[in-house]
N, C-alpha and C positions, 0 to 999 in steps of 0.2 A: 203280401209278398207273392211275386209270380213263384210258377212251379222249379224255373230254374233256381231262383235262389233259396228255396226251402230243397232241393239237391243238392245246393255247394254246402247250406249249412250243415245238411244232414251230411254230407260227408267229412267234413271238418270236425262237426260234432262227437260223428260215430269214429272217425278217426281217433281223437282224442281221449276219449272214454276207452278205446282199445288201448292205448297206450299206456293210463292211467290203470286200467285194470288188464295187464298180460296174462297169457295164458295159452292154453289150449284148448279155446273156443275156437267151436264148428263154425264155419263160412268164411268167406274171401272177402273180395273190397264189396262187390254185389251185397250180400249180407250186412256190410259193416255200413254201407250206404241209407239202405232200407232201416239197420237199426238206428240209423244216427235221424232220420226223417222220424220214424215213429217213439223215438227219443224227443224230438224236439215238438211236438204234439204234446205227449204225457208230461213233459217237462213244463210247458205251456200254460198245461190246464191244472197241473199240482199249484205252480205259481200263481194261478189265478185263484184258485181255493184258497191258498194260505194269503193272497195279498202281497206278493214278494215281484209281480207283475207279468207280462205275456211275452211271447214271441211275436211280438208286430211290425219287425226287422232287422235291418243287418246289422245291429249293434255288439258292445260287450256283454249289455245284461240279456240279453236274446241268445244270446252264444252260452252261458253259464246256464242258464235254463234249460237249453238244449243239453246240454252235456249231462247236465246234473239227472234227467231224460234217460239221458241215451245208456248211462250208468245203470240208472232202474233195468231198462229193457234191455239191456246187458247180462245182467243178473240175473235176472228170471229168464231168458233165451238159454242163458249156459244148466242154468236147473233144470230144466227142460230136455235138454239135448242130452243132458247125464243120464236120465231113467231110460 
């Protein structure tokens, strides 16, 4: 995947995962972008380890792995930003 489309997934992704988990987590769309990219990485290589498959494009199961991603680094972003 070119760099643009691993930024529309990452923002679809981190989009989602915000919507999924609301709140009042620190950062704007910038943040929500960047989590939804390093969502869709960790989400990637989690699915690669358990076998559940990769992010190798623009698909549904690509899209759920990201999110499922962007959920983790969501979570531990807001842990974070709490202390």
């Amino acid at each position: 995947m070119g760099i643009l489309s691993w930024i529309i997934l990452g923002l679809i992704a981190g989009a989602i995962a915000k919507w999924i988990r609301p709140g009042a987590d620190p950062g704007g769309w910038i943040i929500t972008i960047l989590i939804g990219i390093v969502g869709a990485i960790v989400g990637g290589w989690i699915g690669t380890l358990l076998g559940l498959g990769t992010v190798d494009g623009f698909n549904i199961g690509s899209l759920l792995i990201a999110i499922g991603g962007s959920l983790i680094v969501l979570w531990i972003y807001a842990l974070l930003k709490k202390k």
